[in-house]
C-alpha positions as CSV (number, residue, x, y, z in Angstrom):
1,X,55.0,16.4,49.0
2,X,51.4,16.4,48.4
3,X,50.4,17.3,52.3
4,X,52.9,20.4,51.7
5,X,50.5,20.7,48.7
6,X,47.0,20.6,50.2
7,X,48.3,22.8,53.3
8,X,48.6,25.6,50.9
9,X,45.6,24.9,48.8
10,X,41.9,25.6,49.7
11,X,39.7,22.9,51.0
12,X,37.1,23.5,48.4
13,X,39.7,24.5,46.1
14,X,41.1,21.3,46.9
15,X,38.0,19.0,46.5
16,X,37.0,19.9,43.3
17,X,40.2,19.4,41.6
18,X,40.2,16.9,39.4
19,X,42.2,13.4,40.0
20,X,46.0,13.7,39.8
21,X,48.6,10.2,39.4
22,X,50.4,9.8,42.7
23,X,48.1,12.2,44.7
24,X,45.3,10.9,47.0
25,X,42.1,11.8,46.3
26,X,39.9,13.8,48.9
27,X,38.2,11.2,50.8
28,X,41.2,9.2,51.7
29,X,42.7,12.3,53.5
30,X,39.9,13.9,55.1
31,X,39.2,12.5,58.6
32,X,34.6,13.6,58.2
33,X,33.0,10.3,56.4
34,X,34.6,9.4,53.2
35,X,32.2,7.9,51.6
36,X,30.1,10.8,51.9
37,X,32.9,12.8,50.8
38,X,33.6,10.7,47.4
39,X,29.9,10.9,46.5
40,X,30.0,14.7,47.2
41,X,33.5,14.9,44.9
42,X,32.5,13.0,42.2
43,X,29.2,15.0,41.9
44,X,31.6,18.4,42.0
45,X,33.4,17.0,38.9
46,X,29.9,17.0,37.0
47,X,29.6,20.8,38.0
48,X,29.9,23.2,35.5
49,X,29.1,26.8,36.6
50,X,28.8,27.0,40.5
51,X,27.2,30.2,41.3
52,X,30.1,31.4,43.3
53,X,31.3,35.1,43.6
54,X,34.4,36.8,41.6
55,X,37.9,35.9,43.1
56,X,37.1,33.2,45.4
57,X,38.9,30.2,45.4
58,X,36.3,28.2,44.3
59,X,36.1,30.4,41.2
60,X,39.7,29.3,39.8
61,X,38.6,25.2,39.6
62,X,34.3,26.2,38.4
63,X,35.2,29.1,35.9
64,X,38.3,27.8,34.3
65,X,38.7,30.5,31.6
66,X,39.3,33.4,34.5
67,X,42.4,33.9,33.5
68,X,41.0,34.8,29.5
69,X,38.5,37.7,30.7
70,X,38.8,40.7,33.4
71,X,36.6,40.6,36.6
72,X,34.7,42.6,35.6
73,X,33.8,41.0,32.0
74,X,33.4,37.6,33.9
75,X,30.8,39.3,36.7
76,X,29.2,40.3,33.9
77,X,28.7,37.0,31.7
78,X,28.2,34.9,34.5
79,X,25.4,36.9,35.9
80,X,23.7,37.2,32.7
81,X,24.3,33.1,33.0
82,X,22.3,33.0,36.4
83,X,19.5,35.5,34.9
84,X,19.0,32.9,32.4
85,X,17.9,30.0,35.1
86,X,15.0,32.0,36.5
87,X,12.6,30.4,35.6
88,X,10.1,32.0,32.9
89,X,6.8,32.0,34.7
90,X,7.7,34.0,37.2
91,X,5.3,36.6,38.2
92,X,6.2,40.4,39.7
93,X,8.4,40.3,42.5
94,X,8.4,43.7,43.9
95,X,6.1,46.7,44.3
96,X,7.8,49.5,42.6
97,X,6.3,52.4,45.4
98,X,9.0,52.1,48.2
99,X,7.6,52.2,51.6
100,X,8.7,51.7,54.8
101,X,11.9,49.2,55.9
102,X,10.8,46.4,57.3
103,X,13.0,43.6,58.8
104,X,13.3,40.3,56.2
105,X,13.7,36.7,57.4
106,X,14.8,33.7,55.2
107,X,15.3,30.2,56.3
108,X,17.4,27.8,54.1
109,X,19.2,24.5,53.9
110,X,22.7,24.0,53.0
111,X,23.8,20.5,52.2
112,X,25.7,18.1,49.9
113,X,28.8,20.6,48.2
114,X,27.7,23.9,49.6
115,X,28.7,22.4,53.2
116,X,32.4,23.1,51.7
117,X,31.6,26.8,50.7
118,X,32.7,29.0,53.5
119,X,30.7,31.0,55.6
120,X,31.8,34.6,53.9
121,X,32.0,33.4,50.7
122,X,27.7,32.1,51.1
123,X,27.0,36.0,52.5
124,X,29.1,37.5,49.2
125,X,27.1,34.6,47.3
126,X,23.7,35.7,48.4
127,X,24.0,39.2,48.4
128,X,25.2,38.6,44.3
129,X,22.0,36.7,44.2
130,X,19.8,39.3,45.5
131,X,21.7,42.3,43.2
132,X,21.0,40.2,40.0
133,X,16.8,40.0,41.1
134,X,16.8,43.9,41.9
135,X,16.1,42.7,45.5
136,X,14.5,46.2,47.0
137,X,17.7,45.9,49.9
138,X,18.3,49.2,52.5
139,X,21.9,50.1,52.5
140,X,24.1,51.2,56.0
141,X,25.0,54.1,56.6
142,X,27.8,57.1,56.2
143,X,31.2,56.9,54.3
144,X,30.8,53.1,52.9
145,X,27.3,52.0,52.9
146,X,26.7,48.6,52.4
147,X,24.0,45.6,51.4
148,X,22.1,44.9,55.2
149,X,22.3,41.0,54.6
150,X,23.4,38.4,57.9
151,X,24.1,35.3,58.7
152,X,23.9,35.5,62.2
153,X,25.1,31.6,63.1
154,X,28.2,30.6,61.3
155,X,28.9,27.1,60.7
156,X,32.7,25.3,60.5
157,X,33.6,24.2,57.2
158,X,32.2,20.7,56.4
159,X,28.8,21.3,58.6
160,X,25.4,20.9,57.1
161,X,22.6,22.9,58.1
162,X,19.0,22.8,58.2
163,X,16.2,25.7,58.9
164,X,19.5,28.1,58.8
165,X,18.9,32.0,58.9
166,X,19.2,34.5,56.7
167,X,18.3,38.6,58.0
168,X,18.1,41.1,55.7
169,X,16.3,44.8,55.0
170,X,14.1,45.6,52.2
171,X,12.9,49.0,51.4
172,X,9.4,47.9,49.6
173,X,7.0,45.2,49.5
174,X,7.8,42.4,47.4
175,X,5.7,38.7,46.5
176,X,7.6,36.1,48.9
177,X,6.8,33.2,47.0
178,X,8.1,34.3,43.4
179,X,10.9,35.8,45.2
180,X,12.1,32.5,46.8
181,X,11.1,30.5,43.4
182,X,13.9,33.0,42.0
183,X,16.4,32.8,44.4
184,X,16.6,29.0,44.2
185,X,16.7,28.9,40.6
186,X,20.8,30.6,41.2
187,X,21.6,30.0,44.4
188,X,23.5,26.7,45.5
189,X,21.8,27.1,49.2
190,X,17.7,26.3,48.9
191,X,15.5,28.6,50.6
192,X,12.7,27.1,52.4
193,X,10.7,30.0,53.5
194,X,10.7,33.6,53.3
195,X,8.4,36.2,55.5
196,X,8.2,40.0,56.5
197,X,8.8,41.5,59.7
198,X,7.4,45.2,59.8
199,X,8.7,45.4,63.6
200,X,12.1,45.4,63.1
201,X,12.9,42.2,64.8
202,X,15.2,39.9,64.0
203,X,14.4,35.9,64.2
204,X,15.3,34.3,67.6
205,X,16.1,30.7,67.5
206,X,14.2,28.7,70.4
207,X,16.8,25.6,69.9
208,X,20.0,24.8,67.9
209,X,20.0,20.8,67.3
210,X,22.9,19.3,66.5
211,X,22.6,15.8,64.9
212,X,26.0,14.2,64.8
213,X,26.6,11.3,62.4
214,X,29.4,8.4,63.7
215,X,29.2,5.3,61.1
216,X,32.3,4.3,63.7
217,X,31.1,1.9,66.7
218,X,34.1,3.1,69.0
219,X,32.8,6.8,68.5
220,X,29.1,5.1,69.2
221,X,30.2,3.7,72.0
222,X,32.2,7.1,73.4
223,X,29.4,9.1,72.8
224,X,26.7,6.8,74.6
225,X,29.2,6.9,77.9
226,X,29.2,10.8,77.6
227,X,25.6,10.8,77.1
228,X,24.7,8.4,80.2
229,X,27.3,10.5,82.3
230,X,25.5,13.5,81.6
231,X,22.2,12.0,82.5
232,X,23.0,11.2,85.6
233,X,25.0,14.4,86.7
234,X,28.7,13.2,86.8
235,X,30.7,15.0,84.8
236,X,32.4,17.9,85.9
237,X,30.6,21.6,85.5
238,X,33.7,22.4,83.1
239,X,35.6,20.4,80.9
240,X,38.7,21.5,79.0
241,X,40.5,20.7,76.1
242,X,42.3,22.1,73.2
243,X,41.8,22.8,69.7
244,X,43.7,24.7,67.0
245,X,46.5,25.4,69.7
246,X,43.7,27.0,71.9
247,X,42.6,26.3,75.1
248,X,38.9,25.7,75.5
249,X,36.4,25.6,78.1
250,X,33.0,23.8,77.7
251,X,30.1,24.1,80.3
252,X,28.0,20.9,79.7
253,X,25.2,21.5,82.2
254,X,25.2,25.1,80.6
255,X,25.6,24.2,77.1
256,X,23.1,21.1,76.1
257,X,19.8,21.0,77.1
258,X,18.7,17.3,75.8
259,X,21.1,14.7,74.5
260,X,20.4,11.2,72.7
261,X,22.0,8.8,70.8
262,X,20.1,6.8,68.6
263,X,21.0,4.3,65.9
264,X,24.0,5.9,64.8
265,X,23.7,9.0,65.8
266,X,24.2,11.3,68.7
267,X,21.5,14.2,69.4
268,X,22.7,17.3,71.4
269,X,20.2,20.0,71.5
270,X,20.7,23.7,73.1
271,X,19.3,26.9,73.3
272,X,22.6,28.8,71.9
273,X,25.3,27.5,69.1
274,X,27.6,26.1,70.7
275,X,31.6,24.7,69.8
276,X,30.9,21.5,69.0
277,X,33.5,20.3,67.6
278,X,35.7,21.3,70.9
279,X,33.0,18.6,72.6
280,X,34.2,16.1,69.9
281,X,37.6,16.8,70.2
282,X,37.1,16.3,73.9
283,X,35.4,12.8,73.3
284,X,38.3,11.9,70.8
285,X,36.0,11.5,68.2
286,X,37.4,11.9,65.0
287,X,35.1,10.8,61.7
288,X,32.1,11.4,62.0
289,X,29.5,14.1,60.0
290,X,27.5,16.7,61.2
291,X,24.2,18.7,60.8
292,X,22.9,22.0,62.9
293,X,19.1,22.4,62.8
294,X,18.0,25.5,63.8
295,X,14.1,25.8,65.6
């Protein structure tokens, strides 16, 4: 009964509930490191606000008196909540003469619970960030405009990142360091850096690194052959597989640039994201945890 349960119930939905008698907790059903996972849910249960967006699933476990106010009375309170944690020696942020748009580049880190907030719900969470601190943002055009904010490299559910992107639009000049002090006061994610682009360009990544995590010495061992294999030119220029009832074609030779494995930990660099997990899936490797770096 409870798999029947969790198939209709949201992952993150799902990991912060509390414990219930006769139900498994998350870690002992969820194949990516549980003893990672039980540290992460146990530190969930000590969470009282998450600043999360209105309606998301995550919303119905952080803010349990939804159900009390309207949507729009609950925007409301919790974003006067998240004004509160800027912190009170913040200087000016932004020049109130509007010039010209000029592209905006952010680099962040996601780790520890915000791995488990999807990729949409981290774009609807920033750009609720950036409304509440009056971020000077340019709109799209015509019948719907809308806030100019991307992610440009989503991650699967579960991955950590490092160095991440974030590209936006601003319409006047702003101070980057008080702006990121602000943003990190509310925001789950923690930005790292912050600079201006009056060229319109948007950041190009040089290398994605993905740093994969397997506590398991079978998976060690799998991922060493894979990696010697590759060294020395044997395997195949495609390799297939399935996942999620799809079929899947990786290009090896195409795909990774550098590999290692080291300690426990396998390395695979590349100059594009690419479907990791379909290469895991190929390798039959099962628990194991993984961070994206991107340079």
């Amino acid at each position: 009964m409870w798999l029947e349960e969790i198939a209709k119930t949201d992952f993150a939905e799902f990991l912060l509930r509390p414990a219930v008698p006769g139900m498994p907790l998350p870690w002992d059903i969820f194949i990516p490191a549980p003893e990672l996972l039980k540290k992460e849910w146990m530190e969930a249960q000590r969470i009282a606000a998450l600043p999360v967006l209105e309606n998301s699933p995550e919303e119905k476990i952080l803010y349990p008196d939804v159900a009390k106010n309207s949507a729009g009375r609950l925007a409301e309170e919790k974003s006067e909540n998240l004004r509160k944690r800027i912190p009170e020696n913040t200087g000016p942020v932004f020049n109130k003469h509007a010039g010209t748009k000029f592209w905006v580049g952010m680099r962040f880190d996601k780790k520890n619970l915000a791995r488990f907030i999807s990729h949409r719900d981290t774009m609807r969470h920033l750009e609720h960030i950036l409304r509440i601190l009056a971020f000077p943002a340019a709109f799209t055009k015509g019948y719907s405009p809308h806030f100019i904010l991307s992610l440009p490299y989503p991650l699967p559910l579960g991955f950590s990142s490092e160095n991440d992107i974030i590209d936006t639009e601003a319409t006047a000049d702003f101070n980057k360091n008080e702006l990121m002090k602000q943003i990190n006061a509310l925001s789950f994610l923690q930005i790292i850096s912050i600079f201006k682009n009056p060229k319109k360009t948007r950041i190009n990544p040089e290398f994605f690194e993905y740093s994969i995590n397997l506590p398991d010495q079978n998976n060690l061992d799998k991922a060493g052959n894979f990696k010697q294999s590759w060294s020395e030119k044997k395997l195949p220029q495609k390799l297939e597989t399935e996942r999620r009832g799809k079929h899947r074609i990786l290009y090896p030779y195409a795909d990774i640039t550098d590999m290692q494995v080291k300690f426990n930990t396998l390395d695979i660099r590349s100059k594009e994201s690419i479907d990791v997990q379909s290469y895991l899936i190929f390798l039959d490797i099962n628990t194991c945890v993984i961070t994206r770096k991107i340079i």
